[in-house]
C-alpha positions as CSV (number, residue, x, y, z in Angstrom):
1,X,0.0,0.0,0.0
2,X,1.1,3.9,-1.1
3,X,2.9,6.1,1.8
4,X,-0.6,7.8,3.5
5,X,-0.8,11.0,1.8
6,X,-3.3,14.0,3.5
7,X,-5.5,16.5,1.8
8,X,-5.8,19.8,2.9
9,X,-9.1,20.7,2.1
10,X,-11.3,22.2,5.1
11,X,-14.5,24.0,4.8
12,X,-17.0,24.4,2.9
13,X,-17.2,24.2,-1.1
14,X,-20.0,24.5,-3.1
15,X,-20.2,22.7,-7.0
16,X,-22.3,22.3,-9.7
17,X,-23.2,18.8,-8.7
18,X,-24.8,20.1,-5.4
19,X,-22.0,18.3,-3.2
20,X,-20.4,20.2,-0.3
21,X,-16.9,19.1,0.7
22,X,-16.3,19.6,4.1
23,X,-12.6,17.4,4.6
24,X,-10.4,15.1,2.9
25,X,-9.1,12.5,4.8
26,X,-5.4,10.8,5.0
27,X,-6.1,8.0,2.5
28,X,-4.6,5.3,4.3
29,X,-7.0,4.9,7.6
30,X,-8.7,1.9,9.4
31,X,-11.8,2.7,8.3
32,X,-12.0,2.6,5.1
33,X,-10.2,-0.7,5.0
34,X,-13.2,-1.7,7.3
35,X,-15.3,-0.5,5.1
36,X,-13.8,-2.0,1.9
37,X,-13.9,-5.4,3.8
38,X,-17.5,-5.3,4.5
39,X,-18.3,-4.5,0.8
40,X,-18.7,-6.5,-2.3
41,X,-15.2,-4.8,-3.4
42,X,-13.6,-7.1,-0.9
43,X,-14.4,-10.2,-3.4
44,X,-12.9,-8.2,-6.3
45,X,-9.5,-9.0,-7.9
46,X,-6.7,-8.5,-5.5
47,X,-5.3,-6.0,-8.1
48,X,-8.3,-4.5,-8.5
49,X,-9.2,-3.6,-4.7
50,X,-5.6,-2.4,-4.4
51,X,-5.9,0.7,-7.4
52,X,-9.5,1.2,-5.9
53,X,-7.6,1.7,-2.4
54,X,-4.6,3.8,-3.8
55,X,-7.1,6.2,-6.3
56,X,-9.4,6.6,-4.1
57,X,-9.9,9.7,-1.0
58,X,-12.3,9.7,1.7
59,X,-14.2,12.9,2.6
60,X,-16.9,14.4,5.6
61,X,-20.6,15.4,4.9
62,X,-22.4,17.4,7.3
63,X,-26.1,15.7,7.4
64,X,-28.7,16.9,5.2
65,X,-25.8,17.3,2.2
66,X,-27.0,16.3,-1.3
67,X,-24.4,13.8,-2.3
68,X,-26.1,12.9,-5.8
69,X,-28.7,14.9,-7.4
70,X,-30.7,13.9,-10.0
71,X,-29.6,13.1,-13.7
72,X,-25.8,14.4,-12.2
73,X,-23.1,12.7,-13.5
74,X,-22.1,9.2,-12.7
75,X,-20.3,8.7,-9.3
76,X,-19.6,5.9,-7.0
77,X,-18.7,5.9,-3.2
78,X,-18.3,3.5,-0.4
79,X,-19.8,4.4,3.0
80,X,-17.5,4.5,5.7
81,X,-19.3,6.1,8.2
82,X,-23.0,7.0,8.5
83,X,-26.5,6.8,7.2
84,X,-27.5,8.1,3.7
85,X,-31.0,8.0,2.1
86,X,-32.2,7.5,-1.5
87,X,-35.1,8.6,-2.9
88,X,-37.3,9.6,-5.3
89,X,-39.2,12.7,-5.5
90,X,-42.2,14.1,-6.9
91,X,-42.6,17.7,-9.1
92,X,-44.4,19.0,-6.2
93,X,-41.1,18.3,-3.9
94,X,-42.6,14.9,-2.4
95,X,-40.3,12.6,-1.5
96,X,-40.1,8.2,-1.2
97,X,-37.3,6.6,0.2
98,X,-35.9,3.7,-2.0
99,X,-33.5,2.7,0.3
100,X,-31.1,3.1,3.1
101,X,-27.1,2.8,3.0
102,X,-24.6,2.0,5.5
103,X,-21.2,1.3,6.1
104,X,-19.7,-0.8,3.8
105,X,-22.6,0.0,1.0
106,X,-21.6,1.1,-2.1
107,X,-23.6,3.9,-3.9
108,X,-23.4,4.6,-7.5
109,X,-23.2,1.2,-9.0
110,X,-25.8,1.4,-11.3
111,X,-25.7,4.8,-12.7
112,X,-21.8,3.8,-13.6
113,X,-23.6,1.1,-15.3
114,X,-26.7,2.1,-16.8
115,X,-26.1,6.3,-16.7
116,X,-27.3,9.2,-14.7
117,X,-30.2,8.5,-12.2
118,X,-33.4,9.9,-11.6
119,X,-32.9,8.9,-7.7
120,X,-31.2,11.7,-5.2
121,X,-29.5,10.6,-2.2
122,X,-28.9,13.1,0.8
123,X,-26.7,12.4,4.5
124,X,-28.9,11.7,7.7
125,X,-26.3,13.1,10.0
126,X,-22.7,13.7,9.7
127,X,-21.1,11.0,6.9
128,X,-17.5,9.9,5.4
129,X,-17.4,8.7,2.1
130,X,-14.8,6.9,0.2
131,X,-14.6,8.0,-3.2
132,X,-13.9,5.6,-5.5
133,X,-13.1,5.5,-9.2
134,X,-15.6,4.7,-12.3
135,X,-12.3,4.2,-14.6
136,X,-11.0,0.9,-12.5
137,X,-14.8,-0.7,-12.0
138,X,-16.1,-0.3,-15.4
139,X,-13.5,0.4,-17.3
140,X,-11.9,-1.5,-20.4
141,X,-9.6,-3.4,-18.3
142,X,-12.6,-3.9,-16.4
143,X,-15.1,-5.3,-19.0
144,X,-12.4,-7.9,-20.1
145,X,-12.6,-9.3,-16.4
146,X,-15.2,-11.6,-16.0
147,X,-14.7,-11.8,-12.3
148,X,-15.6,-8.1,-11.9
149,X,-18.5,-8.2,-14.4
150,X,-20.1,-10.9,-12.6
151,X,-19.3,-9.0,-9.2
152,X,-21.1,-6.2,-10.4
153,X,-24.1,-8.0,-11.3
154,X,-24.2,-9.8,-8.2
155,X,-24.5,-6.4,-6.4
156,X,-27.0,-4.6,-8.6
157,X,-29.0,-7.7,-7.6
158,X,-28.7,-6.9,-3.7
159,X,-29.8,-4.0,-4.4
160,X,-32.8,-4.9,-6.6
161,X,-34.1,-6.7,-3.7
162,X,-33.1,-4.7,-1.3
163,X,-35.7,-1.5,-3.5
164,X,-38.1,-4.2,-3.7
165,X,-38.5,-4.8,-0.4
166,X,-38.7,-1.2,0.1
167,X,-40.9,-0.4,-2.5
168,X,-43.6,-3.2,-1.2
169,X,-43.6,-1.4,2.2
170,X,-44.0,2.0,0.6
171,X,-46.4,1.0,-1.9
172,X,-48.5,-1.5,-0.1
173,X,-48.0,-0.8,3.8
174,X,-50.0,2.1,5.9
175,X,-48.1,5.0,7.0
176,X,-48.1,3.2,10.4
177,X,-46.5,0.3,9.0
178,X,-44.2,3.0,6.8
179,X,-42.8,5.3,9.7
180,X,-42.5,2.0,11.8
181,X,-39.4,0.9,9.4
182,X,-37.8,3.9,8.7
183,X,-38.1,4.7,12.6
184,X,-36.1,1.2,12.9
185,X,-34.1,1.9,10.1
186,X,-32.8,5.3,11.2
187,X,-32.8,4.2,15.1
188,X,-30.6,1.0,14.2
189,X,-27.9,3.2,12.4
190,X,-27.3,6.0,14.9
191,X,-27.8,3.4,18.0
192,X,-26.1,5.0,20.8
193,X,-22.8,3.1,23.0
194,X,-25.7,2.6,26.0
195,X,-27.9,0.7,23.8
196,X,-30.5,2.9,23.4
197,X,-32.5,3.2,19.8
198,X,-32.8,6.6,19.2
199,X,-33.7,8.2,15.9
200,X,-32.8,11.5,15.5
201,X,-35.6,12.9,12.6
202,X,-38.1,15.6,12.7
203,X,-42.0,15.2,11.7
204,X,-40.9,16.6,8.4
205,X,-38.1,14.5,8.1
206,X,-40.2,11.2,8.8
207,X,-43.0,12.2,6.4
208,X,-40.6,13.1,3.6
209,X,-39.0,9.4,4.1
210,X,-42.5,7.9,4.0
211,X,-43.9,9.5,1.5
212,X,-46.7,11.3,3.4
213,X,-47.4,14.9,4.7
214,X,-46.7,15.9,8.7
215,X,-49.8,15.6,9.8
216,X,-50.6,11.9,9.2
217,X,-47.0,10.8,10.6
218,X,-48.0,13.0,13.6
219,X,-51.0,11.0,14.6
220,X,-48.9,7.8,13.5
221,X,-46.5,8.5,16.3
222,X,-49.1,9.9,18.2
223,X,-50.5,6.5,18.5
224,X,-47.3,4.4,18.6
225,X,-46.3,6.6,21.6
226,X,-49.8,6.0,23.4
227,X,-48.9,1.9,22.8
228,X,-45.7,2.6,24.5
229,X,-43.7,1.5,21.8
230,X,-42.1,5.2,21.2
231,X,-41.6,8.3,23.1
232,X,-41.3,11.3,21.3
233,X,-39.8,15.1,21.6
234,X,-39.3,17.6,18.9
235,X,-36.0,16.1,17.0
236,X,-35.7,12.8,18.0
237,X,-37.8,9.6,18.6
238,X,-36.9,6.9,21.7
239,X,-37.7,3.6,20.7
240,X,-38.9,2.1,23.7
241,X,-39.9,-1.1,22.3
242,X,-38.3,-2.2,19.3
243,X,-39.7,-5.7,19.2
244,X,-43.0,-4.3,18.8
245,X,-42.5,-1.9,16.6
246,X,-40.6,-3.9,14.3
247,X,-44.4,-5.9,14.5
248,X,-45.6,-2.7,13.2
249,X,-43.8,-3.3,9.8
250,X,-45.3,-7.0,9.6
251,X,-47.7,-7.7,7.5
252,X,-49.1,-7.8,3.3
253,X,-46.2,-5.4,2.5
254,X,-43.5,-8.3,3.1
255,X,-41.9,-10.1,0.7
């Protein structure tokens, strides 16, 4: 592996594809290589994972950054740290999730494949990124490697069902059953060292991730916190139940 090398690059910077770089990381830390090991990239090509690796740079989003923006130009990352949301949204600024991704996902696969996405996908809370590069996945090299074609295909096919699962919840569960998973989902990322699920979204935030207006997720929570499966306050939920409110999610939505 390369001598580490650090970026200088503090603050904030604005650009036309709506990302906001907050700080480069020195490319050789623990994390990432966590991250790369819990990926799909860890079954590439030895070679292969090593150029990702050495290219690559890691960098900080403050949550509620727009990392990709719809039809922008092709991108992949590797989580390192944090939650990210992708969605779709609506020409009257509605907004479904499609899915959720964590450390050691890998966003960006398929718009390196197929082109420039109609899906946007924005931090929930502060998030690292590893950057990695288009030219060494898809490349020419790349599309003479069989091993690396079929490891991309194996991971647009995670994430196929991983949107389908999604979408049936979306689509066929009640806003109940809707702010029940993303409640779980959210909670299970930021979980805090005591063990406590807490998940730090707003009304607004919860609607716009279920695909409903305020008011409805209000009396949804309203009614999960009279079960005494939640407890509530103006920025975060407390799961106090997670059992039972994973129950919530059950139901003709599954797949």
């Amino acid at each position: 592996m390369p001598a580490a090398r650090t970026l200088h690059c503090r603050g904030l910077v604005a650009c036309s594809r709506g990302l906001v770089a907050v700080g480069l990381h020195t490319v050789g830390d623990r994390e990432v290589d966590d991250a790369l090991a819990r990926s799909f990239l860890a079954g590439l090509p030895a070679e292969v994972v090593a150029s990702l690796r050495a290219e690559g740079e890691r960098a900080d989003y403050p949550a509620g950054t727009m990392v990709y923006r719809p039809g922008s130009a092709p991108q992949a990352a590797l989580v390192v740290r944090g939650l990210l949301r992708v969605y779709l949204a609506s020409v009257e600024g509605r907004q479904v999730t499609v899915r959720y991704a964590r450390p050691g996902d890998v966003l960006g696969i398929a718009v390196l494949v197929g082109g420039p996405a109609s899906t946007g996908v924005e931090t929930v809370g502060p998030v690292s990124l590893f950057r990695i590069s288009a030219r060494i996945l898809t490349g020419a090299a790349a599309r003479r490697d069989a091993r690396i074609g079929w490891a991309l295909a194996e991971e647009l096919n995670r994430r196929l069902y991983e949107t389908l699962e999604q979408t049936a919840v979306n689509a066929f569960g009640s806003v109940r059953q809707r702010v029940a998973a993303h409640l779980l989902d959210l909670a299970s990322a930021q979980q805090e060292p005591a063990g406590r699920l807490v998940a730090h979204v707003s009304q607004q935030e919860l609607a716009d991730a279920a695909g409903s207006v305020r008011e409805v997720v209000a009396r949804a929570l309203r009614d999960l916190r009279v079960a005494g499966i939640v407890a509530t306050s103006a920025d975060c939920v407390v799961i106090l139940d997670a059992a039972r409110l994973y129950a919530e999610t059950a139901g003709p939505a599954g797949l």
